[in-house]
Backbone as CSV, one residue per row, in Angstrom:
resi,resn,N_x,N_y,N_z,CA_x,CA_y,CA_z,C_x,C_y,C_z
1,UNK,-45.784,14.415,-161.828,-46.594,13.244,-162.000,-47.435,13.423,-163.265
2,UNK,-46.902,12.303,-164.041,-48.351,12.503,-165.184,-50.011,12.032,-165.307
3,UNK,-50.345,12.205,-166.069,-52.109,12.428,-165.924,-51.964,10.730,-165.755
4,UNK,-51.542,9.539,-166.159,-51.852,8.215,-166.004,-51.268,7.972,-164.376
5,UNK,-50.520,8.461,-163.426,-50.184,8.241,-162.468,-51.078,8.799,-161.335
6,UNK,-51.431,9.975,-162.265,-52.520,10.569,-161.048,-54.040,9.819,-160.996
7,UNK,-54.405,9.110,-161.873,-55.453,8.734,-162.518,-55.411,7.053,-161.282
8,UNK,-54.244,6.414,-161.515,-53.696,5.243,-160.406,-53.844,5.489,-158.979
9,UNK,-53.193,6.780,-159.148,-53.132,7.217,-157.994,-54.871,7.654,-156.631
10,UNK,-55.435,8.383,-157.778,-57.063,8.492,-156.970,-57.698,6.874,-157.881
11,UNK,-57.802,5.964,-158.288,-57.879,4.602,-158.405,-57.989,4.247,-156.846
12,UNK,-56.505,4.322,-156.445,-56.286,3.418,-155.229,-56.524,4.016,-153.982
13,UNK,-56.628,4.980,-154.035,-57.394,6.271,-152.861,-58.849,5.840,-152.726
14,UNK,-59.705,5.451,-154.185,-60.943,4.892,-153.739,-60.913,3.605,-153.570
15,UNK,-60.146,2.668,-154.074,-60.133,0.983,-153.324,-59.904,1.201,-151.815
16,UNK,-59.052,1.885,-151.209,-58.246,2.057,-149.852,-59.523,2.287,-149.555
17,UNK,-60.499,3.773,-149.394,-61.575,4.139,-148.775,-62.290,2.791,-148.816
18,UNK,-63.142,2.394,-150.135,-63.875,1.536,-149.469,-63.673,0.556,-148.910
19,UNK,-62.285,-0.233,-149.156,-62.224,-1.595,-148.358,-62.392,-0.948,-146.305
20,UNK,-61.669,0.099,-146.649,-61.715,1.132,-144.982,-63.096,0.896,-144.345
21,UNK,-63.934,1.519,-145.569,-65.353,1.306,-145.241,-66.207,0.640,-144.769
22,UNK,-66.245,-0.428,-145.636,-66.808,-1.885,-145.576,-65.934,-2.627,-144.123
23,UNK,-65.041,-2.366,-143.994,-64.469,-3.005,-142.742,-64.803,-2.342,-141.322
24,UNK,-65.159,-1.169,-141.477,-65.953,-0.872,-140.527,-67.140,-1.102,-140.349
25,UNK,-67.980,-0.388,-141.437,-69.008,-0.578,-141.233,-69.503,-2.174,-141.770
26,UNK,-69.021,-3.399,-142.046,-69.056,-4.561,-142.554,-69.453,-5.206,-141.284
27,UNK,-68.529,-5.224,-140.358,-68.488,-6.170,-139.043,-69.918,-6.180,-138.530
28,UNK,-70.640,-4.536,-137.945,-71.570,-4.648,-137.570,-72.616,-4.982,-138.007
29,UNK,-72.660,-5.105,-139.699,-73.775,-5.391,-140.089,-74.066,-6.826,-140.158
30,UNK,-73.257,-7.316,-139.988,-72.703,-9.009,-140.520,-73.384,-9.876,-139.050
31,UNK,-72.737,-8.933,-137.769,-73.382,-9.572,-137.095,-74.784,-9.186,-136.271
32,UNK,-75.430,-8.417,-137.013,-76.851,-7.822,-137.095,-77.903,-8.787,-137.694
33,UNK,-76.927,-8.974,-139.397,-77.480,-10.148,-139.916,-77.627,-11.502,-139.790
34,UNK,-76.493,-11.490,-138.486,-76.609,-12.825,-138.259,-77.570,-13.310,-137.098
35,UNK,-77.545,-12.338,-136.216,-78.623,-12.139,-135.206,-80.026,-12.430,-135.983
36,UNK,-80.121,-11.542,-136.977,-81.722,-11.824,-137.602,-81.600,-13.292,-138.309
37,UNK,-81.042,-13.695,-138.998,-81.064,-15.384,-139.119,-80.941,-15.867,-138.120
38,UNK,-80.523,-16.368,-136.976,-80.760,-17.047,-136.232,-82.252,-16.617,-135.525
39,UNK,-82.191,-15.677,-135.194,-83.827,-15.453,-134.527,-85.069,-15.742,-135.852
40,UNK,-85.199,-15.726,-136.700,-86.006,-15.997,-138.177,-85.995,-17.820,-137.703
41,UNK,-84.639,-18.495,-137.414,-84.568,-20.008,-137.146,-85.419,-20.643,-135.944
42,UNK,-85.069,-19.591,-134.860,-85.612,-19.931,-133.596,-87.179,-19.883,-133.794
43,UNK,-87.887,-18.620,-134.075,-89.116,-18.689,-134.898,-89.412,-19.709,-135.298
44,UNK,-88.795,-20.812,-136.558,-89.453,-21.505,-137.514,-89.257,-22.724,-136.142
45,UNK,-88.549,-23.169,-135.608,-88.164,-24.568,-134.685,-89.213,-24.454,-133.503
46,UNK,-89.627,-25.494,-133.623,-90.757,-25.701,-132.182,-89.814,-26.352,-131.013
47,UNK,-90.096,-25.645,-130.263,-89.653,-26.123,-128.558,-90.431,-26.105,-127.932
48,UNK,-90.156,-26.907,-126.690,-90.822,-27.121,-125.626,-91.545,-26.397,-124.474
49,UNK,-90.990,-25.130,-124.589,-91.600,-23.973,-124.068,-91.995,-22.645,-124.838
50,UNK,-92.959,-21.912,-124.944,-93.156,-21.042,-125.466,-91.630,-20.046,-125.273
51,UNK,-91.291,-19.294,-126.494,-90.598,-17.906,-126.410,-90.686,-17.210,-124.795
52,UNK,-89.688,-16.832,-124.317,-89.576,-15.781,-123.274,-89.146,-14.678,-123.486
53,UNK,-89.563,-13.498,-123.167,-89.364,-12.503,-122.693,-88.494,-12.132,-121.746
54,UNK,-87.574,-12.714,-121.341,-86.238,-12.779,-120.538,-85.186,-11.910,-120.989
55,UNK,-84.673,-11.299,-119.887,-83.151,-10.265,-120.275,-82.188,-11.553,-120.011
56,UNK,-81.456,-11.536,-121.092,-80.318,-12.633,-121.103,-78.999,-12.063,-120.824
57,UNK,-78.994,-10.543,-120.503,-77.877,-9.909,-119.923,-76.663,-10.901,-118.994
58,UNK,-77.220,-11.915,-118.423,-76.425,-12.600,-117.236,-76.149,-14.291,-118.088
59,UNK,-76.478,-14.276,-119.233,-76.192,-15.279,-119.664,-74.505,-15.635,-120.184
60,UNK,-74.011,-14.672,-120.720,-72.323,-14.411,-121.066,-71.874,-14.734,-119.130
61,UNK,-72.002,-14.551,-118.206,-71.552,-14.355,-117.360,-71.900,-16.106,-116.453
62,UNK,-72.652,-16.924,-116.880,-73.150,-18.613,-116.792,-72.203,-18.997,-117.625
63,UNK,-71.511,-20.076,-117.162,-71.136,-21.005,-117.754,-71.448,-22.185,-117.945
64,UNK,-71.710,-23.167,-118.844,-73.090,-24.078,-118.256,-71.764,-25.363,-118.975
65,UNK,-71.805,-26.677,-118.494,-71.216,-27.074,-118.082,-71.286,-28.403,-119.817
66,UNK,-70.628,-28.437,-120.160,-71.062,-29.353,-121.837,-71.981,-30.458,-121.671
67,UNK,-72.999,-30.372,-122.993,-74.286,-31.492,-122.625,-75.519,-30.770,-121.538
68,UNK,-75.142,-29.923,-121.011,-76.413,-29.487,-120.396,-77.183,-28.757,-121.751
69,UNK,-78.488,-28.840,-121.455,-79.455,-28.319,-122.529,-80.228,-27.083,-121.716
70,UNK,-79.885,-26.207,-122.726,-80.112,-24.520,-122.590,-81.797,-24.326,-122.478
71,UNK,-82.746,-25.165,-122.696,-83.770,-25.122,-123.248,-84.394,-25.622,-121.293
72,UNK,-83.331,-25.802,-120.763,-84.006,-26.226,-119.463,-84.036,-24.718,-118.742
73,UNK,-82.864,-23.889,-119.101,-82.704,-22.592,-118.407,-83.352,-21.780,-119.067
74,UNK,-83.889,-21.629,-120.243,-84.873,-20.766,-120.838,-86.476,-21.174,-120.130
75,UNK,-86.269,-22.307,-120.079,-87.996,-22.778,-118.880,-87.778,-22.493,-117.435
76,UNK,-86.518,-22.177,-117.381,-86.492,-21.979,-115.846,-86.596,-20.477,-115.138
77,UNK,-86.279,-19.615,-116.833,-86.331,-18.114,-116.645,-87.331,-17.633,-116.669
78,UNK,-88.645,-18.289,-117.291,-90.291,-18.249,-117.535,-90.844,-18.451,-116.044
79,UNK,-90.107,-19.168,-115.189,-90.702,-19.379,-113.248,-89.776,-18.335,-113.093
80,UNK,-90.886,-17.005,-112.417,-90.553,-15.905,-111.045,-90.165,-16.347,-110.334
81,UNK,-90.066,-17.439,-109.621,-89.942,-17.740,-108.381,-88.106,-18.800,-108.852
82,UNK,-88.349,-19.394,-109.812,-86.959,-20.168,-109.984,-86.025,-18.815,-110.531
83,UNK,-86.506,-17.916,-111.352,-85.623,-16.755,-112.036,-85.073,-16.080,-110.767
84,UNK,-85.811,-15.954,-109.778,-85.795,-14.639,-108.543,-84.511,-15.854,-107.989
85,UNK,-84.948,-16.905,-107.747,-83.868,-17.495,-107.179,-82.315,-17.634,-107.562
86,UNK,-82.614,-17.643,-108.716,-81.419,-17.834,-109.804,-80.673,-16.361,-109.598
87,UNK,-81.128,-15.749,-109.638,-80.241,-13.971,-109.652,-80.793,-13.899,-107.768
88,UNK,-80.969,-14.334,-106.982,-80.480,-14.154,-105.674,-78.863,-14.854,-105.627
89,UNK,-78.838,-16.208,-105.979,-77.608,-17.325,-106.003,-76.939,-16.053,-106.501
90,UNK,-76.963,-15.720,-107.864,-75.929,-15.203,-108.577,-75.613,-14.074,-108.163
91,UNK,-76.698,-12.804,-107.259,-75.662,-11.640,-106.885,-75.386,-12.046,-105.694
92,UNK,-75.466,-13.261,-104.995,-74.883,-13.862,-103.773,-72.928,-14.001,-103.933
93,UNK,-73.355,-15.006,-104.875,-71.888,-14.815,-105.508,-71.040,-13.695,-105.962
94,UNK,-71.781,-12.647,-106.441,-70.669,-11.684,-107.142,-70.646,-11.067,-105.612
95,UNK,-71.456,-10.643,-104.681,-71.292,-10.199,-103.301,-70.222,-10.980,-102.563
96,UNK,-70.005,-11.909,-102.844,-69.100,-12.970,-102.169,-67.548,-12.610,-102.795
97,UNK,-67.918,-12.734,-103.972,-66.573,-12.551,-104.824,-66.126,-11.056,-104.579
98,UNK,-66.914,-9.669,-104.502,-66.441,-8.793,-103.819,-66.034,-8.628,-102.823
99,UNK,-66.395,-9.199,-102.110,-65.839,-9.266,-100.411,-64.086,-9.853,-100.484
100,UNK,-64.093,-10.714,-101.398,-62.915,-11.472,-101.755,-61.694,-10.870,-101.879
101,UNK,-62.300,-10.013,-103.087,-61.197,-9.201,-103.426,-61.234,-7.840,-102.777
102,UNK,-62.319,-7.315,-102.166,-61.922,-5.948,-101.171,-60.994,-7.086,-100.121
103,UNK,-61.033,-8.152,-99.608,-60.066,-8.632,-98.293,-58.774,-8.511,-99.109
104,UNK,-59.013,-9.248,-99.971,-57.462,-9.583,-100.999,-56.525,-8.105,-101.162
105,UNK,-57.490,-6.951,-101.379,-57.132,-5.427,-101.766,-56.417,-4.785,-100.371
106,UNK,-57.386,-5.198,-99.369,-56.847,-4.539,-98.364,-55.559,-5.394,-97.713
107,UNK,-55.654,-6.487,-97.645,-54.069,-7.273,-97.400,-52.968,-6.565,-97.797
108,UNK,-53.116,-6.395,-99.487,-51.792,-5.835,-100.281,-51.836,-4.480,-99.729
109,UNK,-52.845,-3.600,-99.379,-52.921,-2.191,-99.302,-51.744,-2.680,-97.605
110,UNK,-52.207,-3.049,-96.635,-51.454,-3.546,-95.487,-49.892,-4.044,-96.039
111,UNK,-49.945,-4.878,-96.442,-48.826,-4.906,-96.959,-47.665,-4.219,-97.712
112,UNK,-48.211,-3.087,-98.243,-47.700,-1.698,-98.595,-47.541,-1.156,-97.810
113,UNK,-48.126,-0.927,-96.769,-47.917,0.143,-95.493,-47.063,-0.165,-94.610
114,UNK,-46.615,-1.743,-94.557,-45.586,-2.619,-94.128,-44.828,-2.019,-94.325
115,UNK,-44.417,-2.217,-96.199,-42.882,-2.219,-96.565,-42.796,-0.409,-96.413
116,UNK,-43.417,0.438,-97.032,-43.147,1.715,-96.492,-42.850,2.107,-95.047
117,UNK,-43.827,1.564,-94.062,-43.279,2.044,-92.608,-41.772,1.344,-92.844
118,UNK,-41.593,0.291,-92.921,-39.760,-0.444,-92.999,-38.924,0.562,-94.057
119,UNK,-39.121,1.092,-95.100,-38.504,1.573,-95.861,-38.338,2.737,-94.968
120,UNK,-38.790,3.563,-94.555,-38.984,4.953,-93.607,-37.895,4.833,-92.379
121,UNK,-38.006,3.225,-91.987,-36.931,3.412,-91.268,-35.510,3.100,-91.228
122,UNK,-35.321,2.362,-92.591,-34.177,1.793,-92.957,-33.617,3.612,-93.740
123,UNK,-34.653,4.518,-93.956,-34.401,5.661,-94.340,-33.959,6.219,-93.224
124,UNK,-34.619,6.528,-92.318,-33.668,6.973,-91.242,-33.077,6.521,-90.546
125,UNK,-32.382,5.522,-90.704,-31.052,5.072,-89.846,-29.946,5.625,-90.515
126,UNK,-30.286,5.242,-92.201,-29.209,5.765,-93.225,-29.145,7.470,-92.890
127,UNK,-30.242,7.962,-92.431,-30.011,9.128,-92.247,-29.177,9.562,-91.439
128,UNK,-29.039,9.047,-89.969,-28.576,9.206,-88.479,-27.382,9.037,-89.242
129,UNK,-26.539,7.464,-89.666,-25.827,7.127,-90.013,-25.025,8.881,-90.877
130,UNK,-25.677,8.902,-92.031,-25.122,10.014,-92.501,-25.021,11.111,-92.022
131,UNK,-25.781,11.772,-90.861,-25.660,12.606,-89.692,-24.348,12.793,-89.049
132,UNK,-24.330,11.321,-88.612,-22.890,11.089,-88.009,-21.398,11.626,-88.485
133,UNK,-21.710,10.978,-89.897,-20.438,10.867,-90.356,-20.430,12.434,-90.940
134,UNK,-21.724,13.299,-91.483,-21.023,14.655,-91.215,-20.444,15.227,-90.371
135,UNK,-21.082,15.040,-89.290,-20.468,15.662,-87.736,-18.546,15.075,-87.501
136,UNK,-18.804,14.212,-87.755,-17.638,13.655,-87.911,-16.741,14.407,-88.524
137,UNK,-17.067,14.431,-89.747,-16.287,15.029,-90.805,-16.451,16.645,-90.635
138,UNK,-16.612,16.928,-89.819,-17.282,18.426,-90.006,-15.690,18.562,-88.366
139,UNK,-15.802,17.912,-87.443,-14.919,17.721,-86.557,-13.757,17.655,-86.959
140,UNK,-13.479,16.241,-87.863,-12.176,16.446,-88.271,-11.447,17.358,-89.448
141,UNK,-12.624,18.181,-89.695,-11.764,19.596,-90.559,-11.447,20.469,-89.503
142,UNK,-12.605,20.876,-88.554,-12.103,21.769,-87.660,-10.580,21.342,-87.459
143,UNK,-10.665,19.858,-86.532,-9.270,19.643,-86.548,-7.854,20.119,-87.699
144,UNK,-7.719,19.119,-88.415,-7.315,19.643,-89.510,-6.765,21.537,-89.187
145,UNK,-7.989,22.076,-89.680,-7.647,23.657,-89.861,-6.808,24.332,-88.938
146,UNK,-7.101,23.799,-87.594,-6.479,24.257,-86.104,-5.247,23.689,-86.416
147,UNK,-4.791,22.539,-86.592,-3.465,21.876,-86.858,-2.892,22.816,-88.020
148,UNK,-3.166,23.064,-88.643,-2.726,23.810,-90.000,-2.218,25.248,-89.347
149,UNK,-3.479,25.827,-88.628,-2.884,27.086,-88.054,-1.685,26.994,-87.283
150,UNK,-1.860,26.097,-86.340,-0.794,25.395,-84.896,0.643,25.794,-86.045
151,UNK,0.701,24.643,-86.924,1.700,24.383,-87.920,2.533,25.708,-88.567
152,UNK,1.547,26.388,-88.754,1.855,27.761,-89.433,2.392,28.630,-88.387
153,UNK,1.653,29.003,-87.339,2.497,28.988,-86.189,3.826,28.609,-85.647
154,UNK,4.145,27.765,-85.688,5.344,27.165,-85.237,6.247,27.392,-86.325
155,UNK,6.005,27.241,-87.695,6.450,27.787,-88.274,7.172,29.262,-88.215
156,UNK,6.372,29.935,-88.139,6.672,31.056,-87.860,7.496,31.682,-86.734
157,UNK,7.229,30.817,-85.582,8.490,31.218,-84.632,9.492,30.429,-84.803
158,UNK,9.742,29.074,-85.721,10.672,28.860,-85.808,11.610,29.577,-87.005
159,UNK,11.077,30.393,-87.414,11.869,31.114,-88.587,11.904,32.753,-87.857
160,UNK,11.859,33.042,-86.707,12.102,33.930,-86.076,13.510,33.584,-85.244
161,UNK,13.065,32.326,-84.440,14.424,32.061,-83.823,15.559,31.982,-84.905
162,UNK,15.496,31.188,-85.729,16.412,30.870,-86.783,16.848,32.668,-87.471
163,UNK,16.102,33.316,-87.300,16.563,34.907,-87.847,17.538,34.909,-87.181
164,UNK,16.702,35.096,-85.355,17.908,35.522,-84.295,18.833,34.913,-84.313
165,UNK,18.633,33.655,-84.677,20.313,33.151,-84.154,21.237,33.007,-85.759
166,UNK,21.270,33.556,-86.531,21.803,34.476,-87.530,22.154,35.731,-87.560
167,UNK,21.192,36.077,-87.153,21.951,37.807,-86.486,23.188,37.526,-85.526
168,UNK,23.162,36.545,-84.936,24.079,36.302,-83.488,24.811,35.742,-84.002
169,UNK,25.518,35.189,-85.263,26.407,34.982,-85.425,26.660,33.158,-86.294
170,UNK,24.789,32.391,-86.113,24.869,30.843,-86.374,24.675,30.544,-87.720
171,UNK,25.234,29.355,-88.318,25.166,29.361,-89.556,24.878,27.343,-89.596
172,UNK,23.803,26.993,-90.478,23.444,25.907,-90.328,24.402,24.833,-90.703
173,UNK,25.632,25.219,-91.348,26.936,24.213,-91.527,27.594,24.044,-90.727
């Protein structure tokens, strides 16, 4: 490589790093900055209720319905008594919605234990089944082998008689 290729070469090694850079560290700052402009806005705009001090943690988790005005639930988070109510409703619901899905969980869990106890026994029938047919097969070799001996046997005395009656004089023509 010559000195102008290597020169291109760490060029684009530092474009690569920083665009790397800035794209990491870019995102978070962007929306840091955007957080501080909008709160700098909220500041300058007069509303109807003073600023709260409210954890808005449960706000991503509301869905508020289009045309409703947010400025009613920010006055409503300023009343203890409407806020306390508001997060009773709401871990009412997620308590509800757990119950839901532990019933929903344990159905399928039942329902697994279904098809396994059935699988277990469609396993052992196939088993018996294949039991059988060794025994079976395990029988008809014995057989088999005994016939084979029998065979060999008979064989054998029939090629004894057939000696004797050659010695004595018989000839199979």
């Amino acid at each position: 490589m010559n000195r102008k290729q290597q020169k291109a070469l760490k060029l684009l090694l530092w474009i690569l790093a920083l665009t790397l850079a800035v794209y990491i560290a870019g995102r978070p700052l962007y929306w840091q900055l955007s957080e501080g402009f909008a709160a700098v806005r909220r500041d300058a705009s007069p509303s109807s209720c003073p600023p709260c001090p409210c954890d808005c943690s449960l706000e991503p988790l509301l869905s508020l319905p289009d045309g409703f005005n947010n400025s009613i639930i920010d006055c409503m988070r300023q009343d203890p008594e409407v806020s306390e109510e508001m997060q009773k409703g709401f871990l009412d619901l997620l308590s509800e919605e757990v119950k839901l899905k532990e019933a929903e969980a344990l159905e399928k869990h039942q329902r697994a234990d279904m098809a396994l106890l059935e699988a277990k026994k469609v396993a052992s029938q196939y088993q018996k089944e294949a039991d059988k047919c060794n025994s079976g097969m395990e029988t008809c070799e014995e057989a088999r082998e005994k016939a084979e001996e029998a065979l060999e046997d008979q064989r054998k005395i029939t090629a004894l008689w057939e000696l004797r009656a050659r010695q004595r004089g018989w000839s199979p023509h």
